[in-house]
N, C-alpha and C positions, 0 to 999 in steps of 0.2 A: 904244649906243642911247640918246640923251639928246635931251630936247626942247629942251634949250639951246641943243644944236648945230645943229639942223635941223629945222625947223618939222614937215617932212612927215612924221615919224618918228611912233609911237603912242606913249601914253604908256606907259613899260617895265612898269611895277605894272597896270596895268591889262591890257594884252598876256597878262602874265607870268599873271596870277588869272585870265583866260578860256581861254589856253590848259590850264591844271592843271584849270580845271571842265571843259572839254572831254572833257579826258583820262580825269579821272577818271570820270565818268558813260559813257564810253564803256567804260573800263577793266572797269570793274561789268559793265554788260551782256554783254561778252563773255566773265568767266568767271559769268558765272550760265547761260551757255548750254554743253547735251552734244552738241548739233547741230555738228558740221564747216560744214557746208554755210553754219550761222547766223554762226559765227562768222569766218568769209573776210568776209562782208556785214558787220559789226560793224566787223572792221581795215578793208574799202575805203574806210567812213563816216568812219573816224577817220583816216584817212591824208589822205581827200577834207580833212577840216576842217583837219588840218595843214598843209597846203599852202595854203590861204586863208588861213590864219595866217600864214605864212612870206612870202607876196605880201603883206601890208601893210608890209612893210621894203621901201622904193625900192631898196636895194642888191640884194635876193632878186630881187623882183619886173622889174628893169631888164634884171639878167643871164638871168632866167627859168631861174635856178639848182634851183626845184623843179621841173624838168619832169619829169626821169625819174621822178620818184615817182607819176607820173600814167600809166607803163607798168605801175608796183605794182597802181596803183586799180585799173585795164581787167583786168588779171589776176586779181587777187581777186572783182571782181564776174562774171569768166567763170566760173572757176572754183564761186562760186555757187550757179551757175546749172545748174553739172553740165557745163560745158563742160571741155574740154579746152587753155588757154590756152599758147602756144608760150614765153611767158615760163617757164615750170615744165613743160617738156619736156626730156627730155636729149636729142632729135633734133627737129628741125624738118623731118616731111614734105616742105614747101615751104617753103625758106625763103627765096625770092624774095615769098613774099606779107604784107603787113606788115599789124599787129595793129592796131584801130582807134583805139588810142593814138597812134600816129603820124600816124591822119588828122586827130585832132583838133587834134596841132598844127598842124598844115596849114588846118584850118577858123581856129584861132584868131589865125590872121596871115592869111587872107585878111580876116578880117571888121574887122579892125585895119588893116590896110591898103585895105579899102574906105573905110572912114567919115573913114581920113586924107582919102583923094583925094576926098570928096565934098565933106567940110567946109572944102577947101581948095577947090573951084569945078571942079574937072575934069570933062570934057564929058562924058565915060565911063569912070566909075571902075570898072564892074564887066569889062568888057573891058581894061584894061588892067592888072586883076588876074589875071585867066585868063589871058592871054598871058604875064604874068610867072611866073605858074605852070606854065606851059607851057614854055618856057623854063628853067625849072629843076627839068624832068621830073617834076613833082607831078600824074601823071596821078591819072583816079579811080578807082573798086576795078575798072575791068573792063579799065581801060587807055587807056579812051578822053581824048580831050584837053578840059580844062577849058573851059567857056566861060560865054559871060554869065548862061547861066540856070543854070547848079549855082554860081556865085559868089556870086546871088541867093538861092539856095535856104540857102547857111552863114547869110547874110546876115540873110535873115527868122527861120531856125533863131537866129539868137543873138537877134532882137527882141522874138520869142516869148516865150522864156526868162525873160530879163529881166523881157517885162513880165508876166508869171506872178508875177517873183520880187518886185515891187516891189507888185503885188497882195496878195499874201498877206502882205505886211510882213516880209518877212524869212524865213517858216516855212519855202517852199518853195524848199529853196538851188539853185540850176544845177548843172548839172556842169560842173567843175574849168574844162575849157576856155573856157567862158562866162565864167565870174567870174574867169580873166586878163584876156579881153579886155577886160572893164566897167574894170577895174582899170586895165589901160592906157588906153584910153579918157577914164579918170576923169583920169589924173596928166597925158595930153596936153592936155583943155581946161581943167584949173587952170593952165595954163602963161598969162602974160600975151599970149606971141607966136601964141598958137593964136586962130585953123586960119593954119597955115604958108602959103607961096607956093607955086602948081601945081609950080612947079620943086623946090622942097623938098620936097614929099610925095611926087614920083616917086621922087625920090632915095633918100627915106626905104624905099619900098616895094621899089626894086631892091635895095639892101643886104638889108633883111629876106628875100627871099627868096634871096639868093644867098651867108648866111650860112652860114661851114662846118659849123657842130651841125647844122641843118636839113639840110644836103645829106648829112652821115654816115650821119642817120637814114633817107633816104632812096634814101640810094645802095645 
């Protein structure tokens, strides 16, 4: 991790000192708490913030190598909440029905793959998202098939977010899924060749959905 090597990198000393303030301010709070319930919410927060840590390395964030830790969060904040989360079950009821961690990937590569195909000039980017979700059975929690207005609704969902987050200067972080996508987003229009040719950003958006990790987790 050297800035010598690679412009895009953080700097390591700097990385390195916010991740340990992170850690440790989190660390504190969660043993100063006798609440169970407090301290699941304490590990989601700090799991949340490691993983925004871990996406500022282009090699983390490229392979989207922290994702599973984002089935951690969703479990933890269930759990919480007094839920009963399938991740920390030794039987799964249903285990044909997936946890909303897995929608969120699902949200955080349609909205990545919408703003490709817009910024690249596509006539209908939000239909040609839903069809490719469609296509690689990303139905929504009831079954039904993807279409332009729930591609719109991740869409505004992550615009929202954002601009809450860019409002508040920073205080008010997203969740996990959000601040991939900003992420990807971010490292595709530092690119000089961005926004790509219509032909490229389809391309780009059929591999992304018909990538095997995405299809495991939803098959």
């Amino acid at each position: 991790m050297s800035k010598q090597t690679n412009s895009e990198w953080p700097d390591p000393t700097d990385w390195a000192a916010d991740l340990a303030g992170m850690l440790r301010t989190r660390g504190a709070a969660y043993k100063a708490s006798d609440s169970v319930h407090h301290r699941q919410k304490v590990l989601a927060g700090m799991l949340t913030q490691l993983v925004k840590h871990l996406n500022t390395l282009p090699s983390i964030l490229d392979g989207d190598l922290a994702q599973p830790l984002m089935h951690l969060v969703d479990a933890l904040d269930q759990a919480s909440e007094g839920h009963k989360p399938a991740l920390f079950a030794n039987q799964t009821k249903n285990p044909g029905r997936k946890s909303s961690a897995y929608w969120k990937t699902a949200k955080m590569q349609a909205v990545v793959a919408y703003h490709t195909l817009a910024e690249a000039g596509h006539s209908d980017p939000a239909k040609f998202v839903a069809d490719e979700m469609n296509r690689a059975k990303l139905a929504r929690r009831k079954g039904e098939r993807q279409t332009r207005t729930s591609v719109m609704r991740f869409v505004h969902e992550y615009e929202l977010s954002v601009h809450e987050y860019e409002l508040s200067k920073g205080d008010k972080l997203p969740e996990v899924w959000i601040s991939v996508a900003r992420e990807k987003l971010s490292q595709f229009s530092a690119n000089p060749a961005w926004p790509v040719s219509v032909s490229d950003a389809t391309s780009y958006v059929r591999r992304a959905f018909a990538s095997p990790r995405l299809q495991r987790e939803f098959s």
